[in-house]
N, C-alpha and C positions, 0 to 999 in steps of 0.2 A: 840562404844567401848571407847569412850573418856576417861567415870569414871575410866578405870584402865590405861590409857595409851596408849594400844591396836589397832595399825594400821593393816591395813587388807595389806599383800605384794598378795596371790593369796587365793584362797578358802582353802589353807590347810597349811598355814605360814603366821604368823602372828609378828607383831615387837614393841617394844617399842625400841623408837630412841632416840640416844644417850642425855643426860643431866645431867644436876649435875656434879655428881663425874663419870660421865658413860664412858668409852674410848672406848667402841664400843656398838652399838645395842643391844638387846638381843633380841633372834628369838624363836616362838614356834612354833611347827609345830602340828596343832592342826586343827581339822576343829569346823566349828561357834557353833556347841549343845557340842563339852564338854568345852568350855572356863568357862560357868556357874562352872563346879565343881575346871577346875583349879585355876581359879581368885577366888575363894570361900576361899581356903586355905592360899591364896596370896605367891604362890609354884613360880609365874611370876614376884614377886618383889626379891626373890631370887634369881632369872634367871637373874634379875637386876645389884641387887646388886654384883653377879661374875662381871658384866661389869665392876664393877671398881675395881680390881684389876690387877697392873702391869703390863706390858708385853702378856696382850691378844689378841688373834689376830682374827681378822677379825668378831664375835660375840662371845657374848653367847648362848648356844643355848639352847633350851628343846623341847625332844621327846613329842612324844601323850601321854605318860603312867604317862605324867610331876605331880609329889605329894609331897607335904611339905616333906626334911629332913633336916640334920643337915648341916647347913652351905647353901650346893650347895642344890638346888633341885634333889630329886630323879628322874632320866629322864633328867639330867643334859649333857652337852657336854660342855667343853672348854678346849682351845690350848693356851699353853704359849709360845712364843719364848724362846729357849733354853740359851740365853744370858741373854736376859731383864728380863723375864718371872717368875714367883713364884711355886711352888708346894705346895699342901696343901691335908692334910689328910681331910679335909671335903669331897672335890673334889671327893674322890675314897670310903668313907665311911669308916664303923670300920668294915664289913664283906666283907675284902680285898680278892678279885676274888671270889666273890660268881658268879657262874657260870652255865651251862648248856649242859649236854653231851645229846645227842640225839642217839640213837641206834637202829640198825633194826635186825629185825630176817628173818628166811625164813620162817618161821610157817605165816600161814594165820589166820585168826579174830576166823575162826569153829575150830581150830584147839585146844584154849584153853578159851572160849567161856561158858564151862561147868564147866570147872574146875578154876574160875578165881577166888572163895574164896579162894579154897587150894594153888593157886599160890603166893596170896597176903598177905597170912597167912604166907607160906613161908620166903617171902623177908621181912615181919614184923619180924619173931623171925630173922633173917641171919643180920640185919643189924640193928645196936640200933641207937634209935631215942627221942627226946623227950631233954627240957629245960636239959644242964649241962650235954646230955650223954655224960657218957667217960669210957666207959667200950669195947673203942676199942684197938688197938692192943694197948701194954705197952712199950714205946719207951725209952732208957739211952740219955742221953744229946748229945752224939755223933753220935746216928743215926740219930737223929731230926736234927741235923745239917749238916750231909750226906743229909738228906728228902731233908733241905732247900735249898742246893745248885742244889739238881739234877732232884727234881720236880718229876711229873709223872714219870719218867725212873727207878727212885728209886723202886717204887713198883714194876713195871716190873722187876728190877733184881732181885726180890727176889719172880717170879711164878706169881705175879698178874699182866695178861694181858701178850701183846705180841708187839713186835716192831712195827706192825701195826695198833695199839690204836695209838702209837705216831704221826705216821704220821696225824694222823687225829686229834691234837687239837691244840690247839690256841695256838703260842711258842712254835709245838711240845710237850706241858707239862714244859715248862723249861725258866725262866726269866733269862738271863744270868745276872753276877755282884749283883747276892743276898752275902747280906755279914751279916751270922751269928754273929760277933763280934757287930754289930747294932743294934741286939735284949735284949732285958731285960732277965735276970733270971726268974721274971714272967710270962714273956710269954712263955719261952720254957716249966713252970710248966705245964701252964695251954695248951699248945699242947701235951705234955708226953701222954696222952691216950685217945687223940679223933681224929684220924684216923681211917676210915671205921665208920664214925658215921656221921650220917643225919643232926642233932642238930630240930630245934625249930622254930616255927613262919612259915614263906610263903615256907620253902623248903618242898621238896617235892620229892618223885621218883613215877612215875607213870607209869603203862602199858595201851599202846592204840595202835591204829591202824591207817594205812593211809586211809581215809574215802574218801579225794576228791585230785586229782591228775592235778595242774593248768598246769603246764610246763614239758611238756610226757618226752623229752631232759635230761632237770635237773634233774628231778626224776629217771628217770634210770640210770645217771650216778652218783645219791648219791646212789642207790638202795633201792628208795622206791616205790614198787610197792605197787599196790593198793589193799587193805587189809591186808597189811604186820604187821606184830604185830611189836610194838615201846616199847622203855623201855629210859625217861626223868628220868634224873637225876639232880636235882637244890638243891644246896647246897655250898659251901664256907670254910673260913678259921676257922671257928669255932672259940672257945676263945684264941686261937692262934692268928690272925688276930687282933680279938679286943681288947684281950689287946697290941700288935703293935700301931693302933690308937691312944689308951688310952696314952700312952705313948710320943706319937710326938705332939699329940693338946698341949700339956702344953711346950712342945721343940720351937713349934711353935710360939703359944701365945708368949714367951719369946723374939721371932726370930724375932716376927714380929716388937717389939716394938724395938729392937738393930735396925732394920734396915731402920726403920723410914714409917715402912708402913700403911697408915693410910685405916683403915678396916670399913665397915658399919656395921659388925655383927663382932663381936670375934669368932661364930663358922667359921669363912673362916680365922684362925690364918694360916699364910702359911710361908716361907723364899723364897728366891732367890736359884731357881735349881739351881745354880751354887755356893752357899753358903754349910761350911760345914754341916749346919743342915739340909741343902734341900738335897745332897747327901747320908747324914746319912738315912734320912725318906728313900729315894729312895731305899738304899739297905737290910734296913727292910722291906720296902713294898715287896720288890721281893721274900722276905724270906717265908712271907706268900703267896704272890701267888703261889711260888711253894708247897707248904704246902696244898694248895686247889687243886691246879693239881693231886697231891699223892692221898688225900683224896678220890678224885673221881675217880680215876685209882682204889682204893683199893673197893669201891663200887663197881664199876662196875664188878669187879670180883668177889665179893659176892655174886650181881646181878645174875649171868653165873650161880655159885653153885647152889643156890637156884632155879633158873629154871629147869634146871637139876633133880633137888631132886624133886620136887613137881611134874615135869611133867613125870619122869622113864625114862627120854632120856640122853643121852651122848650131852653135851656141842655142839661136833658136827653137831649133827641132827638137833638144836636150832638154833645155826649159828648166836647166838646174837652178832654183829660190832660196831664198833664206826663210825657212819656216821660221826659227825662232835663236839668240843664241843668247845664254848666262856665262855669269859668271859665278864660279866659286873660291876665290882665293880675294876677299876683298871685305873694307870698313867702308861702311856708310851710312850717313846722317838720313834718318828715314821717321817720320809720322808712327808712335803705335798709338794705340786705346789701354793701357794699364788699368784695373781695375775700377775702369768704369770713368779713367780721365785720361785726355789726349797728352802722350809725352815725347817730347821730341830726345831722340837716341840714336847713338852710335853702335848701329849693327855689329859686331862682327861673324864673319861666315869663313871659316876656313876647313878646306872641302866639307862646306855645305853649301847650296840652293838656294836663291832667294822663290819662294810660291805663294806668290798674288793670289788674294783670290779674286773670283767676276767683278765684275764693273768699279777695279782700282784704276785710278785715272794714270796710273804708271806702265798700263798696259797698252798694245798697241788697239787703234779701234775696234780692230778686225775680232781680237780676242776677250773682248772686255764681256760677252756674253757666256763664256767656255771656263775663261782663269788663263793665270799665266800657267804656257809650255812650263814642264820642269822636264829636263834633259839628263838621263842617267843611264850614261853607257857602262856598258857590262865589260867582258876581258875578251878578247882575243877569238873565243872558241864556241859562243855562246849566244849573246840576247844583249840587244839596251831597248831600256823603255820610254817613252815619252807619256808622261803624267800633268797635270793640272789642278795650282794648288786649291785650296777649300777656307771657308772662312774660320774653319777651328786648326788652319796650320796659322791665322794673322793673332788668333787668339791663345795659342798656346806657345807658339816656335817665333814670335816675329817673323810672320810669313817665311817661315826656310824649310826644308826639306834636304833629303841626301843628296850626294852627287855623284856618286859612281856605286860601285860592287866594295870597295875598300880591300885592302891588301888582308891576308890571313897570314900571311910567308916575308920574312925581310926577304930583303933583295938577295942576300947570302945564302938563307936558307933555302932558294928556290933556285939560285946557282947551284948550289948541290945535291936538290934533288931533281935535276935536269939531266946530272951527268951522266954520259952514256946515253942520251935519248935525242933523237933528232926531233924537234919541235914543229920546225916546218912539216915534214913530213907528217907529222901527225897531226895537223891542222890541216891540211890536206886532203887528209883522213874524213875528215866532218867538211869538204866540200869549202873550204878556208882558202885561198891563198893569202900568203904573208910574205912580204919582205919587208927587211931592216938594215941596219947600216953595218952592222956584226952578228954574230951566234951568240953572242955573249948578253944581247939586250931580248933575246927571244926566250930564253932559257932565266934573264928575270923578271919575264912579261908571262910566262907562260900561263895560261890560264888558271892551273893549280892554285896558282900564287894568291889568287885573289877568290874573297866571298863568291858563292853564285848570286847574282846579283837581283835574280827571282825575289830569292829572301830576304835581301834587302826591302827587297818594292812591296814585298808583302808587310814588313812592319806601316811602312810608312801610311799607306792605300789602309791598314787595318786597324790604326792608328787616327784616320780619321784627315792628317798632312793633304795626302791627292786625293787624287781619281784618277783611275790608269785609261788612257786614250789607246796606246798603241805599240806594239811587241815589235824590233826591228830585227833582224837576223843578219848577220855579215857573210858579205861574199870574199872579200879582199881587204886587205889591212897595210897600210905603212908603217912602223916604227920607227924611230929618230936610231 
């Protein structure tokens, strides 16, 4: 592994050590057959280049699902000291808390098995999808700013969903110290009416079932019994979010050169968390995260609707819950243990997991004897898992873990090799139904496109990150 760097630490982490401008390592946790595709992208000189920025501690890391993005690598993890340390909108991406809610029913796989076109047809007309929807609910500038402060809770007080959603997601739904006055005009334009909307690209809501059952335990105390029908919901801040981003890179860029930080790439432009620009980003960032909380609170109760309607049962009988929902596109001030002293730090996770492990008081009660859910949906055609983290993911990774299968194909390259192939029909094929808002998003979602996400789960599970609870398999699939 010379040519890129690449020291071998066990069969499933791998390091380039410190040099240059580097102030710590940077770690991938990858096993030896996908380095070819990650070092392909040079997604690991990325991983790098985080190493030299300010106040990092102890590495940078990347997950298995590790793929070229802006700035940081997607599959990215790094922690800043809260003093020393920098925050940077690359770090978290421009689709701030795109996320993942996981939910179960009491209906078994035969239950709706027959009827899974009309159900999928359903949640296709109940919930708009596709590039610039925003034909969701129509927001005045003061409720979006009510949204911003109160996150998921918000749409609960207003019928969608129920105090028991909250318990069950990441911040309870709610980023404390979001500050509305942080936000641009054009951002709150462009959130005014995309709530309860899917949007575009790898999001997705999918209905599947628990097919393989690792951990009897864990499973039953999230309530996934085996054949239980499942309802994924991955999705984010919409152009809310991105224009947030849009707005702090150039705050940034500005920030970075006042403060004399000298950067290997301009996309990692960041400030000093402790700088008023790094606090300003911070309390926009939360604006949208809560923003993404609501969003998927407001699904998910569209979700319930539509079940409902398509199957002639009362919400009830369906008994669709929020097992668990993360995020992965987000900076947050979190407790570690560093070398044997407690340091308060600035996570950053961009597509990566945050994985608690047992009895973190950030977990919900239910789960504090199991670890927190980590949610890793796979592609279109295949498998997501649900995992829980371990006390050598709080000790090695700042509690994080992967967050999907990760891309192997840009979006181009998987447009072209689509062409000529009906996609639909070949998810079909494997017992899939799929609709989306064009052929165009199917043919860059196609399964190909992305890792199998098996071997994703295997680094992490072997790696020492989880423990795998539970194998989901799709029946139906929405695309934006």
């Amino acid at each position: 592994m010379s040519d890129v760097g690449l020291k071998k630490i066990h069969d499933f982490l791998w390091e380039i050590p410190a040099n240059g401008a580097m102030r710590v390592p940077a770690r991938i946790y990858a096993s030896r057959k996908m380095l070819a595709d990650i070092t392909a992208d040079n997604a690991h000189r990325q991983a790098a280049n985080v190493a030299q920025l300010p106040g990092i501690v102890c590495a940078s890391l990347a997950m298995p699902d590790i793929h070229w993005g802006y700035g940081f690598p997607i599959g990215g993890v790094a922690a800043f000291d809260i003093d020393e340390g920098i925050v940077s909108p690359g770090g978290v991406g421009y689709d701030i808390n795109c996320g993942v809610r996981l939910m179960a029913s009491i209906l078994k796989r035969s239950d709706i098995e027959n009827v899974i076109s009309d159900l999928l047809a359903a949640l296709f007309s109940a919930i708009p999808t596709g590039i610039g929807s925003s034909v969701g609910m129509k927001l005045a500038r003061k409720d979006l700013e009510s949204l911003a402060r109160k996150g998921a809770a918000w749409a609960v007080e207003r019928g969608m969903g129920t105090q028991e959603d909250l318990e069950f997601l990441e911040e309870r739904g709610c980023m404390a110290d979001a500050g509305p006055d942080a936000v641009s005009d054009r951002a709150w334009e462009r959130g005014a009416c995309q709530i309860g909307t899917l949007g575009s690209g790898n999001h997705f809501l999918e209905v599947g079932y628990v097919s393989d059952v690792y951990d009897e335990r864990a499973a039953r105390i999230m309530g996934l019994d085996a054949d239980a029908v499942t309802l994924t919901i991955h999705c984010g801040s919409r152009g809310f979010g991105h224009q947030v981003c849009d707005d702090y890179l150039g705050v940034m860029d500005r920030a970075a050169r006042r403060y004399n930080i000298a950067l290997p790439d301009r996309q990692l432009a960041c400030a000093p968390i402790r700088s008023e620009e790094g606090q300003q980003y911070l309390r926009a960032m939360r604006c949208a995260v809560n923003y993404a909380f609501a969003n998927r609170q407001a699904i998910a109760h569209m979700a319930r609707m539509a079940f409902s309607a398509a199957l002639r049962r009362p919400p009830a009988d369906i008994g669709l819950r929020t097992v668990y929902e993360v995020a992965h596109n987000i900076a947050k001030i979190e407790n570690h243990t560093v070398d044997g002293r407690a340091r308060r730090l600035c996570v950053h996770r961009k597509g990566a997991t945050r994985a608690f492990a047992p009895c973190s008081g950030e977990l919900p009660q239910a789960y504090r004897s199991a670890g927190q859910p980590v949610l890793i949906p796979g592609d279109m055609g295949r498998y997501s898992y649900v995992l829980v983290g371990t006390e050598r993911a709080m000790s090695e990774s700042f509690g994080s873990a992967c967050h999907g299968a990760g891309r192997r194909m840009s979006r181009q390259q998987a447009l072209k090799n689509a062409r000529g192939r009906d996609i639909a029909r070949e998810l079909a094929g494997r017992n899939v139904v799929v609709m989306a808002g064009d052929r165009r998003t199917l043919g860059e979602e196609m399964p190909d496109a992305y890792k199998d996400v098996a071997d994703v789960v295997e680094v992490v599970v072997q790696a020492g990150l989880c423990r795998p609870v539970a194998r989901l398999r799709p029946l139906g699939c929405i695309k934006g």
